[in-house]
Phi, psi and omega in degrees: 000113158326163176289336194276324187248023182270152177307324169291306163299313163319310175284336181292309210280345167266001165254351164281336169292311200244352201118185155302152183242145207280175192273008184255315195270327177273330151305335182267006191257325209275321192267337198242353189307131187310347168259311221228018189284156193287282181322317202272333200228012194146043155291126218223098218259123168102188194300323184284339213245193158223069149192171176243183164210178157023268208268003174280299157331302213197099160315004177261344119033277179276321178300303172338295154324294209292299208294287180319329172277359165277336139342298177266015163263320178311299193297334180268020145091031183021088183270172194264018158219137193207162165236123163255129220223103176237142194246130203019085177304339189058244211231001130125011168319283207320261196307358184269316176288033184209318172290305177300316170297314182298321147320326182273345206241029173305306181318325168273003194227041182293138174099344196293317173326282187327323192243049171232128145274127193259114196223149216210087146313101174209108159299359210263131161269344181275321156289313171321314210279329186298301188287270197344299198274008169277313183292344180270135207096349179314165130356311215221131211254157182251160152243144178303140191206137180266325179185153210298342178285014170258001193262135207256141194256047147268014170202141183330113164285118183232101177252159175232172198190055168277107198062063212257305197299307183290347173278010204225094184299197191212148129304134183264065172297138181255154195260022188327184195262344180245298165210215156221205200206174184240147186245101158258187164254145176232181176237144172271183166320332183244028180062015172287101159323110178226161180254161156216184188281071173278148172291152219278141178249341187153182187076012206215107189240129163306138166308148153239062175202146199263159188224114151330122179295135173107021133290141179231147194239156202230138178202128194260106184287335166340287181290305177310328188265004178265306160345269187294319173297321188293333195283333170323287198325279175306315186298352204262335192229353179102138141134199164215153157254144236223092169254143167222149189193063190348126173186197186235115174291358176209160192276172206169141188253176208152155184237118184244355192277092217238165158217152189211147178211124180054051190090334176248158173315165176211177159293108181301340195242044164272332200188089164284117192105334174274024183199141155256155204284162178193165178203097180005137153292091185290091185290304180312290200320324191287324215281312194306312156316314184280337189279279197324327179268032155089355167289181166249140188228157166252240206223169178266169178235155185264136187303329162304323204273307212278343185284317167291016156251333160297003159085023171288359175277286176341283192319331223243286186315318176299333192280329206274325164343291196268329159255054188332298232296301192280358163301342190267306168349287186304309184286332163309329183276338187285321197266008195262301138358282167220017166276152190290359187242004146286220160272023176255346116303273188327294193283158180251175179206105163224189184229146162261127187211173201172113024250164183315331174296326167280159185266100199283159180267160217058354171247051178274017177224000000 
C-alpha cells in the first residue's frame, strides 16, 4: 500500500476538505473503516496481541458468566424458550468457557441447552472466523447477528456485553479560560494529524459538576443509543443485560482516549487502524438511558465485588483442588481479577433488566 493509499493519509485529505474532525467520528473511522479499520483488518487479542481482557486472564471468568445467565434463566421462571445473546464476543473465550460451565451445570439447570438460542453480535469477519473455531463443538451451535435491532423480542433475552461500551467512542470537550470548546482533529502544515480546539456546533449540555479550566469532559453519543437499545430491548422481550466494562460509575471529567499496541500505550493519531482505540465506559449515560424506555437497572457494582458474589474465591479453590501444581497460577488470575490495583476496581459491572420483579443475580442485596 503507498504512503498515499493508507488510512491516515486518507483521513488528513478529508479533514482537509470538510474540517476538523470530532475524536467520536475518528475513533469509529480508525477501529471500523471497511478496508484499513483495527476491526475489519487485524484485531489482535491476548498476551501476544494488544491487549488482553477478562476471559483471557481466566476461564473462570466466562464460567462464572455462563453460571450466572443459568441463574438469571431461572429467576426468570426457566422458560422453554430463551436467547442468549453476546454482544462483541472477541475471539469467542468468554462463551466458550461459559457453555462449558453450563454443560458441568446441566443437572442443575435442565432444559436451558435445550430452550437456548445461542446468538452472537459480532461485525468484525476476522473475529466471526475466531469465535466459530472457538465455539466448535460446543453444546451449543451460535448464529452470527450484525446489531442488537435483529434480535426479535418474542422470547425472553440474556445478554452479555463484556467491553462492549469502550469500543463505542465519545466526543471531547474542553473547559477553556473563555468558555468551552471540543477537541478535534486537524491537519498541520506536513500533513500530520493533530489536535485542537473548535468551536461547539451542538450535542453539547455543560456539565453539572464541576471542571477545571483545561479539563474534559466526554460524552458518547454511542453509548447513550446502545443504552436505550439494550432497554428497548429487555422491556420488550423480558430478560437482563449483563455490562462489564473499565469505566467511571458517576459523572466526571477526564481524557479517557487511549491506544494500545502490543500492550503499550501509543499515539493515538500515529498509525490510524494499526492499535486499538478506547474510551471509558460511561454507565450513568448509558443506565439513564436504558431508565428512560422503562426498563430497570441496578446499580454498578466494582468488578472484584461481583466475581466474589459470584463465588470466584470457591471456584479457584476447586480448581486448585484438582490442580495442586497450579495453585500459584489460579491466585494470580483471582488477583488480576479482582484486586483493587488490578481489574477490581476500574471495571464495573452493572445489568439492565425487565421485568422490575427479577431479581438479578449479584445484586441480590
Amino acid at each position: 500500500m503507498s504512503a498515499a493509499d493508507t488510512l491516515k493519509a486518507r483521513l488528513a485529505r478529508e479533514i482537509a476538505l470538510t474540517g476538523p474532525m470530532t475524536v467520536a467520528d475518528y475513533v469509529t473511522r480508525c477501529l471500523h473503516d471497511p478496508r484499513d479499520g483495527y476491526y475489519a483488518s487485524h484485531p489482535s487479542l491476548g498476551e501476544g496481541g494488544d491487549f488482553i481482557t477478562a476471559p483471557l486472564v481466566s476461564q473462570m471468568f466466562g464460567e462464572l458468566i455462563g453460571l450466572w445467565a443459568v441463574e438469571t434463566w431461572n429467576r426468570l421462571g426457566a422458560p422453554e424458550r430463551f436467547r442468549l445473546v453476546e454482544v462483541g464476543p472477541g475471539d469467542g473465550t468468554l462463551m466458550s468457557d461459559a457453555l462449558k460451565a453450563i454443560g458441568g451445570a446441566a443437572r442443575l439447570a435442565p432444559g436451558f441447552l435445550e430452550a437456548c438460542d445461542l446468538i452472537l453480535i459480532e461485525p468484525s469477519a476476522p473475529l466471526r472466523d475466531l469465535q466459530a473455531k472457538a465455539l466448535a463443538g460446543a453444546d451449543l451451535s451460535p448464529r452470527w447477528t450484525r446489531d442488537l435491532g435483529r434480535i426479535d423480542t418474542d422470547a425472553p433475552v440474556i445478554l452479555i456485553a463484556n467491553e462492549v461500551l469502550d469500543c463505542l467512542p465519545a466526543r471531547q470537550f474542553v473547559r477553556t479560560e473563555s468558555g468551552w470548546a471540543e477537541r478535534r482533529i486537524g491537519v498541520d502544515d506536513r500533513g500530520e494529524l493533530i489536535f485542537g480546539l473548535t468551536a461547539i456546533t451542538g450535542g453539547f449540555a455543560k456539565p453539572d459538576f464541576d471542571v477545571p479550566p483545561g479539563g474534559v469532559v466526554e460524552t458518547s453519543e454511542q453509548q447513550a443509543i446502545f443504552g436505550r437499545e439494550l432497554g428497548l430491548l429487555m422491556k420488550a422481550a423480558t430478560g437482563a443485560a449483563l455490562l462489564i466494562d473499565y469505566g467511571r460509575a458517576r459523572p466526571e471529567a477526564g481524557d479517557t482516549l487511549q491506544a494500545l499496541y502490543r500492550h503499550r500505550k501509543v499515539d493515538p493519531l500515529a498509525d490510524p487502524g494499526a492499535a486499538d482505540l478506547t474510551q471509558w465506559a460511561d454507565f450513568p449515560l448509558v443506565m439513564e438511558a436504558a431508565v428512560r424506555t422503562g426498563a430497570d437497572v441496578t446499580g454498578c457494582l466494582a468488578q472484584g465485588d461481583f466475581l466474589r458474589r459470584l463465588g470466584i474465591e470457591a471456584r479457584a479453590q476447586a480448581l486448585k483442588a484438582g490442580r495442586p501444581s497450579a495453585a500459584a497460577v489460579i491466585d494470580r488470575q483471582v488477583h488480576r481479577l479482582t484486586a483493587d490495583d488490578q481489574m477490581g476496581t476500574l471495571f464495573k459491572a452493572a445489568a439492565i433488566f425487565a421485568p422490575r420483579t427479577l431479581v438479578v443475580p449479584g445484586w441480590e442485596v
